[in-house]
mmCIF entry with sequence, helices, sheets and N, C-alpha, C, O atoms, coordinates in Angstrom:
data_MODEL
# 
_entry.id   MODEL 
# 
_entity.id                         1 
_entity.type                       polymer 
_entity.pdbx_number_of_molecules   1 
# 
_entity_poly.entity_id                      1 
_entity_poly.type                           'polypeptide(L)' 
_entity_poly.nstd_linkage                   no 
_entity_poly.nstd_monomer                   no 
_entity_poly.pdbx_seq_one_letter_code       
;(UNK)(UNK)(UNK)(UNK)(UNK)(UNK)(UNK)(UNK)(UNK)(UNK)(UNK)(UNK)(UNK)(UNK)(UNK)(UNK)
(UNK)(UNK)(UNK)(UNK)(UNK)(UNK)(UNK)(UNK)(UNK)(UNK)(UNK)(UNK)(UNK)(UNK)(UNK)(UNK)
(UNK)(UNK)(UNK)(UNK)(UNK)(UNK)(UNK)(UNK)(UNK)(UNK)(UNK)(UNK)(UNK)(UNK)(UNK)(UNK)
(UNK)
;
_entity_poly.pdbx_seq_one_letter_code_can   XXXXXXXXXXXXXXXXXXXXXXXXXXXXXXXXXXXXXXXXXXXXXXXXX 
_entity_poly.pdbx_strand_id                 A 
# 
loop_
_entity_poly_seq.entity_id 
_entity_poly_seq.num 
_entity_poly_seq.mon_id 
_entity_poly_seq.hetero 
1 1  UNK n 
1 2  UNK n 
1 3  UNK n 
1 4  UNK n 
1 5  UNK n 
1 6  UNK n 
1 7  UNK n 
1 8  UNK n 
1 9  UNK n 
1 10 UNK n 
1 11 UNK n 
1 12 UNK n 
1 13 UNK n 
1 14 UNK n 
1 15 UNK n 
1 16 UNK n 
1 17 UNK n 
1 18 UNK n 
1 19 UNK n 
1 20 UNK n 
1 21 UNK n 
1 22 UNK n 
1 23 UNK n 
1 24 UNK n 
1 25 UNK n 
1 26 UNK n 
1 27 UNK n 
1 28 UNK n 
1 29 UNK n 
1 30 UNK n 
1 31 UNK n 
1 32 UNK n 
1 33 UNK n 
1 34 UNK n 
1 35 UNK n 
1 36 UNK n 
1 37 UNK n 
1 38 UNK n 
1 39 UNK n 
1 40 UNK n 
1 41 UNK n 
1 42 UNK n 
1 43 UNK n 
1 44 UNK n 
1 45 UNK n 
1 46 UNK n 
1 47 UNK n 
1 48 UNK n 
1 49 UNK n 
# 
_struct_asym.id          A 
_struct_asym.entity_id   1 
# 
loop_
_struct_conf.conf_type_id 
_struct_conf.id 
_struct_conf.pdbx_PDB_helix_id 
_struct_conf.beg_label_comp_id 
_struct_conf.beg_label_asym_id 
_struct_conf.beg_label_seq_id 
_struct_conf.pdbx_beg_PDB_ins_code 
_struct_conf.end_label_comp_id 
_struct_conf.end_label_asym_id 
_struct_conf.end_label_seq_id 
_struct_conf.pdbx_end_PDB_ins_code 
_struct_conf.beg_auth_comp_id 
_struct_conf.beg_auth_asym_id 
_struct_conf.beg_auth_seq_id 
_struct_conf.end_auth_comp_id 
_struct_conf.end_auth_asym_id 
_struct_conf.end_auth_seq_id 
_struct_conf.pdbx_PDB_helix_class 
_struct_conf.details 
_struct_conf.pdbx_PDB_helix_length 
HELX_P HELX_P1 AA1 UNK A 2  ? UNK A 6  ? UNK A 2  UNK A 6  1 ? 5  
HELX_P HELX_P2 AA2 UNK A 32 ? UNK A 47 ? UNK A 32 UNK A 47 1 ? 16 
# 
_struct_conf_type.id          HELX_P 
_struct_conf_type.criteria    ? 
_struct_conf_type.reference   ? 
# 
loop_
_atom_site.group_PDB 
_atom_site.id 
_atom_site.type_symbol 
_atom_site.label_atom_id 
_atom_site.label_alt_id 
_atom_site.label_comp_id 
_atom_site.label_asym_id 
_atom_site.label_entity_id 
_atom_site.label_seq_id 
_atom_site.pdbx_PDB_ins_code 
_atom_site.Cartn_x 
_atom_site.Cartn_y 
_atom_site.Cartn_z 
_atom_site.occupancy 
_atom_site.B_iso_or_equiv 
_atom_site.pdbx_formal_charge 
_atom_site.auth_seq_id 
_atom_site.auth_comp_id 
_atom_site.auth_asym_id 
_atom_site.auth_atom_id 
_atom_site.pdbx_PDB_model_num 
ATOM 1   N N  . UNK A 1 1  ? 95.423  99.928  96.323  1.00 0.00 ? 1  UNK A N  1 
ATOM 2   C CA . UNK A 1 1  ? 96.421  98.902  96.376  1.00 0.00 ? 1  UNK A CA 1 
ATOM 3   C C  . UNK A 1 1  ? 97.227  98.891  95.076  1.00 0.00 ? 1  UNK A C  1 
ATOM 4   O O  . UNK A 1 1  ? 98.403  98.530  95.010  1.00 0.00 ? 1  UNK A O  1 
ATOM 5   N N  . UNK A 1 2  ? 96.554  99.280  94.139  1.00 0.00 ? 2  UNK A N  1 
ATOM 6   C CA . UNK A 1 2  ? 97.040  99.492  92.508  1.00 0.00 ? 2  UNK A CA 1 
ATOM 7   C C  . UNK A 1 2  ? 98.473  100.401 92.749  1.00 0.00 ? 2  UNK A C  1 
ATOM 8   O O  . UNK A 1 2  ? 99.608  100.046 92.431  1.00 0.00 ? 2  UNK A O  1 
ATOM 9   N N  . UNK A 1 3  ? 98.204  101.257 93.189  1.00 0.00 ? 3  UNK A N  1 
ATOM 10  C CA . UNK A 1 3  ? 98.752  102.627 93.490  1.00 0.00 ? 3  UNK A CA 1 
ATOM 11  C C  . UNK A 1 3  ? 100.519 102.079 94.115  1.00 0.00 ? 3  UNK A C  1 
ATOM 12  O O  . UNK A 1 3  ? 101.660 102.006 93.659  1.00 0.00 ? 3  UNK A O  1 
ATOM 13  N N  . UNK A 1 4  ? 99.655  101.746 95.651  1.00 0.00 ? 4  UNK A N  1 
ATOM 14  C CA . UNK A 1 4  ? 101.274 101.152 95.748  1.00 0.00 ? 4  UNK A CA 1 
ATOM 15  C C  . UNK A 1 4  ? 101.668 100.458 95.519  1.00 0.00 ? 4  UNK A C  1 
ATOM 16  O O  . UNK A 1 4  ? 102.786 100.353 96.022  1.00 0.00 ? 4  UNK A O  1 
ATOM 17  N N  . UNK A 1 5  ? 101.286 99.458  94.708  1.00 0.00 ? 5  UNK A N  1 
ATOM 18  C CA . UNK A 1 5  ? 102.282 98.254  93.778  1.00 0.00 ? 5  UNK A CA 1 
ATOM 19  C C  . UNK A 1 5  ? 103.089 98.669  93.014  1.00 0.00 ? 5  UNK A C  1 
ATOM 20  O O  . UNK A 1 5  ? 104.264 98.362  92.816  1.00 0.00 ? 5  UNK A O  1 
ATOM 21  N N  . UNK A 1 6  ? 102.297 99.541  92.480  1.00 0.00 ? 6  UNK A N  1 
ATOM 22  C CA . UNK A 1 6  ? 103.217 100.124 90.557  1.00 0.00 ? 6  UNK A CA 1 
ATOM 23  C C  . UNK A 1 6  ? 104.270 101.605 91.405  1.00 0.00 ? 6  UNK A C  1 
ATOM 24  O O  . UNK A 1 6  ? 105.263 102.151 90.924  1.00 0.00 ? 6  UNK A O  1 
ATOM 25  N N  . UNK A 1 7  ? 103.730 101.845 92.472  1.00 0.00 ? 7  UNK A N  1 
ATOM 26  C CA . UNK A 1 7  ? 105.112 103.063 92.922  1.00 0.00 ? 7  UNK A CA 1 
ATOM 27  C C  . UNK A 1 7  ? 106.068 102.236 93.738  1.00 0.00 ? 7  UNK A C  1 
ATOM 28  O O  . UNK A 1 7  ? 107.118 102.845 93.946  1.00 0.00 ? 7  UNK A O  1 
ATOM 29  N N  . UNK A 1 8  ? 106.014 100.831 94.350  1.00 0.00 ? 8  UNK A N  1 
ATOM 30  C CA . UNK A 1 8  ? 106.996 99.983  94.956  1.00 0.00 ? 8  UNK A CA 1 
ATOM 31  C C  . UNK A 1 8  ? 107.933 99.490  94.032  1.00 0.00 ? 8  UNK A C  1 
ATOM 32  O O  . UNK A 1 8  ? 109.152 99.545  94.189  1.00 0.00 ? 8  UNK A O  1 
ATOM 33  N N  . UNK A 1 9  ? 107.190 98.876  92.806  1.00 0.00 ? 9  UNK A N  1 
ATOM 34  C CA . UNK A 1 9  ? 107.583 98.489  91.535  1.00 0.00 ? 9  UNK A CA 1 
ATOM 35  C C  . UNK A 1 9  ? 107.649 97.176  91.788  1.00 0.00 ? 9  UNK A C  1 
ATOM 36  O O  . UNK A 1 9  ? 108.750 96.626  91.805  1.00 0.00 ? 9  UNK A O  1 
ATOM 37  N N  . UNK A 1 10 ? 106.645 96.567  91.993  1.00 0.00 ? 10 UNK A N  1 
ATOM 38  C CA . UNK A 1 10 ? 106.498 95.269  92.029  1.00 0.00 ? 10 UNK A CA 1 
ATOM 39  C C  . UNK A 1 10 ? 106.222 94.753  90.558  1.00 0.00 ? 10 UNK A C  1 
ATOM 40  O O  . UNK A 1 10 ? 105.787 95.280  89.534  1.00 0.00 ? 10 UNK A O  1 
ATOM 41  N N  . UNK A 1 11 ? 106.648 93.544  90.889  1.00 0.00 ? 11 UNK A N  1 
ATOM 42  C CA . UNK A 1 11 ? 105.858 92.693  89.589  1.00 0.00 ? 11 UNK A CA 1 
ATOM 43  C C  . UNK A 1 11 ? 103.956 92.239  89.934  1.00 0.00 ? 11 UNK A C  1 
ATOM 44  O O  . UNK A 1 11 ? 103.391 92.111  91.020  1.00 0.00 ? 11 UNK A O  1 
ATOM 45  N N  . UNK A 1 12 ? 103.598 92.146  89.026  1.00 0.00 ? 12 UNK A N  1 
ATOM 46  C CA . UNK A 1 12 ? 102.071 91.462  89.018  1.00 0.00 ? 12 UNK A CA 1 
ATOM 47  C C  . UNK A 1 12 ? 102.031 90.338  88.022  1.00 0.00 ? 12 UNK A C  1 
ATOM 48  O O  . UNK A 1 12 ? 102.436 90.547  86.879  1.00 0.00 ? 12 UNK A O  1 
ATOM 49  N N  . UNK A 1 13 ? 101.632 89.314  88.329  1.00 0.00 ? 13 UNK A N  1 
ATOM 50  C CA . UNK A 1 13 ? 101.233 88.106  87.515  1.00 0.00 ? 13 UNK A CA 1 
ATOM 51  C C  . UNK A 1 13 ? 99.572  88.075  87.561  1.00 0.00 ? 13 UNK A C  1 
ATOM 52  O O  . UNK A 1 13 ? 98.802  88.260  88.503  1.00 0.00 ? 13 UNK A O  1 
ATOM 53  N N  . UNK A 1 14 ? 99.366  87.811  86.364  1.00 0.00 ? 14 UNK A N  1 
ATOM 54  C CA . UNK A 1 14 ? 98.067  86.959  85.989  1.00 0.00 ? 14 UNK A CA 1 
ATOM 55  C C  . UNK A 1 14 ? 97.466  85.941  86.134  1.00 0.00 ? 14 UNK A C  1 
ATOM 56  O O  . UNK A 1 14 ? 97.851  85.018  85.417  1.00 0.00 ? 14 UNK A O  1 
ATOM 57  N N  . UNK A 1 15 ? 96.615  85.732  86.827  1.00 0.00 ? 15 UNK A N  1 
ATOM 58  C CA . UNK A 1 15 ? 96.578  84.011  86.983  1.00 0.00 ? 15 UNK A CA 1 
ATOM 59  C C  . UNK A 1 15 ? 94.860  83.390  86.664  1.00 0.00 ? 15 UNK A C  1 
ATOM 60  O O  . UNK A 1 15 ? 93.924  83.452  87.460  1.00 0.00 ? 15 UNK A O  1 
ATOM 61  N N  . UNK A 1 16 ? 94.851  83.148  86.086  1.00 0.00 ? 16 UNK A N  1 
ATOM 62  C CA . UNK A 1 16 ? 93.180  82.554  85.699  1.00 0.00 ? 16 UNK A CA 1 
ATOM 63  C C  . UNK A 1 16 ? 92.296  82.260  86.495  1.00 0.00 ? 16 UNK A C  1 
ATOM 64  O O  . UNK A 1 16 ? 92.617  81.337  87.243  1.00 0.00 ? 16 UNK A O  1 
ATOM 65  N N  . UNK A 1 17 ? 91.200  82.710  86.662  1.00 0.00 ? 17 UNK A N  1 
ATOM 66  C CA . UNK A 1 17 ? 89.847  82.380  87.307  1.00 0.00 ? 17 UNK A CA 1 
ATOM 67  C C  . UNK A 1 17 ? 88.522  82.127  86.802  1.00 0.00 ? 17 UNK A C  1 
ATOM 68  O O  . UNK A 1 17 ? 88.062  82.994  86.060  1.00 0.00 ? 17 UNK A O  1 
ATOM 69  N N  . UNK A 1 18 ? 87.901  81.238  87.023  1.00 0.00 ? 18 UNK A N  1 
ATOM 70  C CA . UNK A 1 18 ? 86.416  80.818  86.594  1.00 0.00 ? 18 UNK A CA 1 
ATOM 71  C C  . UNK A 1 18 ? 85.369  82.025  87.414  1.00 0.00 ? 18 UNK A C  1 
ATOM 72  O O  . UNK A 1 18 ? 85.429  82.264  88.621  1.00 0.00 ? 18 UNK A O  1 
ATOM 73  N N  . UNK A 1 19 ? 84.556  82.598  86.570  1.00 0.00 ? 19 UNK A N  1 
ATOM 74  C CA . UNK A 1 19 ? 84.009  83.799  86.902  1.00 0.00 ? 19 UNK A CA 1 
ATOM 75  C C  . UNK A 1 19 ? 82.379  83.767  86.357  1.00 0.00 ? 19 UNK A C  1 
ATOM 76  O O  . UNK A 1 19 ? 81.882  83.982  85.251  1.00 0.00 ? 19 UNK A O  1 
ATOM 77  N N  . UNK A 1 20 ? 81.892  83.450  87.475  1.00 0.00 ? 20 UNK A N  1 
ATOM 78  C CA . UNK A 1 20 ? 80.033  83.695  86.947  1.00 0.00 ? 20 UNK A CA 1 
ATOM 79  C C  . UNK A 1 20 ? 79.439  84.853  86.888  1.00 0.00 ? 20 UNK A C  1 
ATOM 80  O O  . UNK A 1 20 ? 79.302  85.115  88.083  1.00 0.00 ? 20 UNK A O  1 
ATOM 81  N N  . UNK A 1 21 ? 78.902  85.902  86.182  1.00 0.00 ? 21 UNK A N  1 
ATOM 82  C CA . UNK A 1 21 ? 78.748  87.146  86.786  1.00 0.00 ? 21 UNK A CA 1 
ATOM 83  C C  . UNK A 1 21 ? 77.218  87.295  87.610  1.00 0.00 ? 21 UNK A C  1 
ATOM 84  O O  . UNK A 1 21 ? 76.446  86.351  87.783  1.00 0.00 ? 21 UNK A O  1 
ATOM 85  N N  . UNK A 1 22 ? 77.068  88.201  87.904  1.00 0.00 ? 22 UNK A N  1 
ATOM 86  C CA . UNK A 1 22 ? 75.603  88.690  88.576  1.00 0.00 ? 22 UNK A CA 1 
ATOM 87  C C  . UNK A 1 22 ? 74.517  89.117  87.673  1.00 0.00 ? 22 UNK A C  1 
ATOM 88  O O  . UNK A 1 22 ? 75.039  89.560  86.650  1.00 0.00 ? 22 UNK A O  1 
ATOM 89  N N  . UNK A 1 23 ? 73.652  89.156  87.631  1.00 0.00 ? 23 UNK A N  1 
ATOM 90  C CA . UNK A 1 23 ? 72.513  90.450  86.808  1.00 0.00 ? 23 UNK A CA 1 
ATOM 91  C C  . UNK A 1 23 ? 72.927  91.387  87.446  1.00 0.00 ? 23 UNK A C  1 
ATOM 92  O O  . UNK A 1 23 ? 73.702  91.407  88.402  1.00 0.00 ? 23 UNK A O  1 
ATOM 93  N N  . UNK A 1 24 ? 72.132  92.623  86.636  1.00 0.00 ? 24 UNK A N  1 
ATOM 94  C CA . UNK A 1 24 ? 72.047  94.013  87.442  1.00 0.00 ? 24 UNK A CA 1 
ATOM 95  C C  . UNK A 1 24 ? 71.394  93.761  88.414  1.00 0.00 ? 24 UNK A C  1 
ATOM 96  O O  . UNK A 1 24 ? 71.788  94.284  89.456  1.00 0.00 ? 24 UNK A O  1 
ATOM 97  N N  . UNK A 1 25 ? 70.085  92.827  88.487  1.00 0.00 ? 25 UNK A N  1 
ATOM 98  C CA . UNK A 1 25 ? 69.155  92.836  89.453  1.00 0.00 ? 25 UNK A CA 1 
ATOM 99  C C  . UNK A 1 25 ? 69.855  92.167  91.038  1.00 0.00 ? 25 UNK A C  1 
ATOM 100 O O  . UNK A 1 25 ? 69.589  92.307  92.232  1.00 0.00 ? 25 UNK A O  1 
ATOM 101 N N  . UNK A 1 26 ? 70.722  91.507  90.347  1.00 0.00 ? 26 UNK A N  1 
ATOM 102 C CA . UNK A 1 26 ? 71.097  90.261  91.392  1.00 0.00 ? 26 UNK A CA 1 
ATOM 103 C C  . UNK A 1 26 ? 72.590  91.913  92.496  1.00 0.00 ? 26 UNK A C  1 
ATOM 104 O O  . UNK A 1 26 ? 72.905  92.199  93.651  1.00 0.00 ? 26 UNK A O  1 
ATOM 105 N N  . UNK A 1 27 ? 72.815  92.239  91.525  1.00 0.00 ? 27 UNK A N  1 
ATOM 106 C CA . UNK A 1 27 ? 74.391  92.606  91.733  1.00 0.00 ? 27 UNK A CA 1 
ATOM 107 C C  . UNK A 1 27 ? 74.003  94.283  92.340  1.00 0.00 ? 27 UNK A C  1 
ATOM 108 O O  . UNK A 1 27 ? 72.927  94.870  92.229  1.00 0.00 ? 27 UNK A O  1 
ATOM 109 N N  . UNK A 1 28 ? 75.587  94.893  93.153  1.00 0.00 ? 28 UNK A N  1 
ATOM 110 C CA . UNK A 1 28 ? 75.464  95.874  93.589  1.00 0.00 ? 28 UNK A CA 1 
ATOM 111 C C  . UNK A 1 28 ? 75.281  97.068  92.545  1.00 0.00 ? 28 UNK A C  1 
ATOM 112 O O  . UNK A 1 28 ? 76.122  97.059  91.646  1.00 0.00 ? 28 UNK A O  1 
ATOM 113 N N  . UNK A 1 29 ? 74.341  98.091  92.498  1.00 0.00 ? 29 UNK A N  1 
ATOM 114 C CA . UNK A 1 29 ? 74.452  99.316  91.569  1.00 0.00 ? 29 UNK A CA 1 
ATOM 115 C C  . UNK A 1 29 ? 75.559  100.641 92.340  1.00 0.00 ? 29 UNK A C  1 
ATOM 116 O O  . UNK A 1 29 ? 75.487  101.347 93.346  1.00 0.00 ? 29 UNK A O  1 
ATOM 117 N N  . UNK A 1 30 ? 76.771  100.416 90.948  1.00 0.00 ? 30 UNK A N  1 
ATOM 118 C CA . UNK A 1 30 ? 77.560  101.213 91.317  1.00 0.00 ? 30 UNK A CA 1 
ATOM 119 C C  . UNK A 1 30 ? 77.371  102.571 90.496  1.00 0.00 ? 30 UNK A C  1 
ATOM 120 O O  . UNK A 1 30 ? 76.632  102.580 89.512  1.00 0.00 ? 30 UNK A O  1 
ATOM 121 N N  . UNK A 1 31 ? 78.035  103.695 90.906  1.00 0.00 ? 31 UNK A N  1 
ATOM 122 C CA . UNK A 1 31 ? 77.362  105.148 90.382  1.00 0.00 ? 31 UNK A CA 1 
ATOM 123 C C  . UNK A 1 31 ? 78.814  105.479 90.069  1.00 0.00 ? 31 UNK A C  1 
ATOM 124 O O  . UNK A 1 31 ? 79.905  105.043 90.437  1.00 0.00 ? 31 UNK A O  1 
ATOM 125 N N  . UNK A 1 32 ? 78.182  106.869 88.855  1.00 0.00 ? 32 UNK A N  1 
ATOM 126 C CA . UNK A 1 32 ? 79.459  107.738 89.078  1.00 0.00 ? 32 UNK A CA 1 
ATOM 127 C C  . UNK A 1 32 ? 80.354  108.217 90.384  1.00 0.00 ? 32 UNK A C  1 
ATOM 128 O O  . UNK A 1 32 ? 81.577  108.317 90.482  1.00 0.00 ? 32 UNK A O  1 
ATOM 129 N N  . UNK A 1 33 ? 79.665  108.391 91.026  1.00 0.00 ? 33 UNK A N  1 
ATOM 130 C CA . UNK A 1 33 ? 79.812  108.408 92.786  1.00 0.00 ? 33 UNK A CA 1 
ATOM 131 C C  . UNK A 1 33 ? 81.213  107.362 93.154  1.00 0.00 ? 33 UNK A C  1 
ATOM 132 O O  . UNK A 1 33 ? 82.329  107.770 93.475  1.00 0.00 ? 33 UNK A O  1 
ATOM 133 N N  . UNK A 1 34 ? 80.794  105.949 93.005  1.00 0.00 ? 34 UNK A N  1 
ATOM 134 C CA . UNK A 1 34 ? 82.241  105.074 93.570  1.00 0.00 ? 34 UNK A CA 1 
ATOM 135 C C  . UNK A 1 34 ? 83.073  105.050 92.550  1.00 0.00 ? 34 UNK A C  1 
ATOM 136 O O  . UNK A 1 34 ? 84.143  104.452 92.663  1.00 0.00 ? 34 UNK A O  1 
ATOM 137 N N  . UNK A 1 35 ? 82.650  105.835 91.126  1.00 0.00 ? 35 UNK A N  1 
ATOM 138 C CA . UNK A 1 35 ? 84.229  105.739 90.332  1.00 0.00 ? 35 UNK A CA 1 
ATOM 139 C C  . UNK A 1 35 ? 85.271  107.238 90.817  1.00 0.00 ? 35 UNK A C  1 
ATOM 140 O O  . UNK A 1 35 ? 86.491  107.400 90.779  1.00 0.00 ? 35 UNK A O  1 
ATOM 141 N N  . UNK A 1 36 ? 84.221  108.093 91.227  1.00 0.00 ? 36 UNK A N  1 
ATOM 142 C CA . UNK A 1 36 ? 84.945  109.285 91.618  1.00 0.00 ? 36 UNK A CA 1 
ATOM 143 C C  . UNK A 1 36 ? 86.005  109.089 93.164  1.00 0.00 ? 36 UNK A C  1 
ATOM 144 O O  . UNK A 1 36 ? 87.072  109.658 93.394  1.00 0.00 ? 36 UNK A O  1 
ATOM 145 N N  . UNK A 1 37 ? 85.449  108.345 93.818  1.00 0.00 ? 37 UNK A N  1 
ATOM 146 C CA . UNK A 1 37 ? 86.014  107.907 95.094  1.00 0.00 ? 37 UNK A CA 1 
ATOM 147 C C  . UNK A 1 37 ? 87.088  107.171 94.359  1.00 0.00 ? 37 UNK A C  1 
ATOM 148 O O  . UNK A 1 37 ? 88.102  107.869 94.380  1.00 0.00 ? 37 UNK A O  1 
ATOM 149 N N  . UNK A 1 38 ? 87.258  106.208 93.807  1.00 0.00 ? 38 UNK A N  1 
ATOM 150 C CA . UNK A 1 38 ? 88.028  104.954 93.311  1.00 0.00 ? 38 UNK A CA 1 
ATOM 151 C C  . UNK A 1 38 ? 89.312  106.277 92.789  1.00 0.00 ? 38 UNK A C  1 
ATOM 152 O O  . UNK A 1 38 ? 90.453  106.214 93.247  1.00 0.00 ? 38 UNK A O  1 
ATOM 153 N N  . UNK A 1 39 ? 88.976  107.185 91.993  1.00 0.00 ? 39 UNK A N  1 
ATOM 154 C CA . UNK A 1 39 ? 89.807  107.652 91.718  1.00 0.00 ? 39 UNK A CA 1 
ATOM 155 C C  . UNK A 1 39 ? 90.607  108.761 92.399  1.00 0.00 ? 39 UNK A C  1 
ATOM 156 O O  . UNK A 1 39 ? 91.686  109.231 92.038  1.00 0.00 ? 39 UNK A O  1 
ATOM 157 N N  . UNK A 1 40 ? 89.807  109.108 93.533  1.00 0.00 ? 40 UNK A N  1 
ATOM 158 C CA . UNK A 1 40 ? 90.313  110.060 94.594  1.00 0.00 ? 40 UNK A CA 1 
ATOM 159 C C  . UNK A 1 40 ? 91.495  109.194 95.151  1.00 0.00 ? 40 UNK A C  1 
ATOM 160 O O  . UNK A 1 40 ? 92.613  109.649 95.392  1.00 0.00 ? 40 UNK A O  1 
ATOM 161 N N  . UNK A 1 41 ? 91.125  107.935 95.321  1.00 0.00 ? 41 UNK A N  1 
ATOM 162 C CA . UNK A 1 41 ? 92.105  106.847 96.359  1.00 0.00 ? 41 UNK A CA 1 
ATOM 163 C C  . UNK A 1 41 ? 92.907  107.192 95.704  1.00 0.00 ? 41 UNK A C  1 
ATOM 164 O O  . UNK A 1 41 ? 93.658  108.089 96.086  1.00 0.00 ? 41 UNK A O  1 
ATOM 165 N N  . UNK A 1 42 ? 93.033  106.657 94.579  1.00 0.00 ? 42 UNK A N  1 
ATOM 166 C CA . UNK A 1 42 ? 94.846  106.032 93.391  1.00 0.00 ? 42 UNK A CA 1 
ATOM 167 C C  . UNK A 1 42 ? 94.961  107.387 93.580  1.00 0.00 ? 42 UNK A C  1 
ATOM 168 O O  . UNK A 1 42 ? 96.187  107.276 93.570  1.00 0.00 ? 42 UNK A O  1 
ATOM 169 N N  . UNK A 1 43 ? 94.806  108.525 93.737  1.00 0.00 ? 43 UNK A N  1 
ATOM 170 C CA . UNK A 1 43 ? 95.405  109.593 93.699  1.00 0.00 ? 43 UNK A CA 1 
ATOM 171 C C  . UNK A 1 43 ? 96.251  110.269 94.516  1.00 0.00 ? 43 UNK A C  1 
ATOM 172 O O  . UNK A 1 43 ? 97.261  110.900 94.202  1.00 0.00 ? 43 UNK A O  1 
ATOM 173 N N  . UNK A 1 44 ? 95.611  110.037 95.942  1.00 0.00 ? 44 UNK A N  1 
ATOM 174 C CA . UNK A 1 44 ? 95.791  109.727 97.373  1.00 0.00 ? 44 UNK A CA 1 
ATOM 175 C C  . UNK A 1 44 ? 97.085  109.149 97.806  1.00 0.00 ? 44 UNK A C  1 
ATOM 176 O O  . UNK A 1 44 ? 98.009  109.498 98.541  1.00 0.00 ? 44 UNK A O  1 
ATOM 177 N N  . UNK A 1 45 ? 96.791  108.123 97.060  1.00 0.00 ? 45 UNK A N  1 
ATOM 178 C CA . UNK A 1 45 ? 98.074  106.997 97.513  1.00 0.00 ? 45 UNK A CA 1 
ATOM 179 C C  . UNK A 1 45 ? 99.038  106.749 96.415  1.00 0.00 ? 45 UNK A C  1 
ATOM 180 O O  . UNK A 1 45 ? 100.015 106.032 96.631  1.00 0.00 ? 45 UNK A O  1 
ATOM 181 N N  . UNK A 1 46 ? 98.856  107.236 95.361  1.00 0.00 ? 46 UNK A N  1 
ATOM 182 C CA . UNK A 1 46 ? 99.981  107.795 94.062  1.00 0.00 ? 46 UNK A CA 1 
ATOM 183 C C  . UNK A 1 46 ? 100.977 108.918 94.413  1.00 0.00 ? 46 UNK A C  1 
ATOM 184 O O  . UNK A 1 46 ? 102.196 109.041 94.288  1.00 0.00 ? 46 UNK A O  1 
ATOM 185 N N  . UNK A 1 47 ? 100.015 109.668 94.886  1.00 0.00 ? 47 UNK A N  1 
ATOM 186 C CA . UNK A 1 47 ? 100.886 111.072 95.198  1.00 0.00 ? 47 UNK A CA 1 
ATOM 187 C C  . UNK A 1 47 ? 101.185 111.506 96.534  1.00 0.00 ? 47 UNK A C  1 
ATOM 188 O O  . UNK A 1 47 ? 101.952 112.465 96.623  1.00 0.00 ? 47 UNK A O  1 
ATOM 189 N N  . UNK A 1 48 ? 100.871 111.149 97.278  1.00 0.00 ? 48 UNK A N  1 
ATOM 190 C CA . UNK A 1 48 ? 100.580 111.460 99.064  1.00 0.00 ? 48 UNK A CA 1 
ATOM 191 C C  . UNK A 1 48 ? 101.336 110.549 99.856  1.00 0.00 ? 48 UNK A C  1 
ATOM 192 O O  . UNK A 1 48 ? 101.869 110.981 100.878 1.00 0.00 ? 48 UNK A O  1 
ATOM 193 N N  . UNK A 1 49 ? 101.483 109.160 99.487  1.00 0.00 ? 49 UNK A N  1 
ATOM 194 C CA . UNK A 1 49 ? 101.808 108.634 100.460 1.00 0.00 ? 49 UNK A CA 1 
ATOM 195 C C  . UNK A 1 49 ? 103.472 107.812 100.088 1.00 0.00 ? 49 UNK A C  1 
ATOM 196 O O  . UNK A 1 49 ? 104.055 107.173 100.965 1.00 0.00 ? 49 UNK A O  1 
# 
């Protein structure tokens, strides 16, 4: 979604949120694995579409 915002050329605003986090124990374990995907996408949809 990153991808096609910044190639539409939208604006993005900031807007504040109250944020509790998880433990590791509590929270999902993410791997090198979903940063490699994460970056296949923006790539995908940067250049492809």
């Amino acid at each position: 979604m990153t991808a096609k915002i910044a190639k539409a050329r939208w604006r993005i605003y900031e807007v504040g949120i109250s944020y509790s986090g998880r433990t590791y124990e509590e929270g999902k374990k993410i791997t090198w694995k979903d940063g490699l995907a994460a970056f296949a996408t923006i790539l995908r949809y940067r250049f492809f579409n």
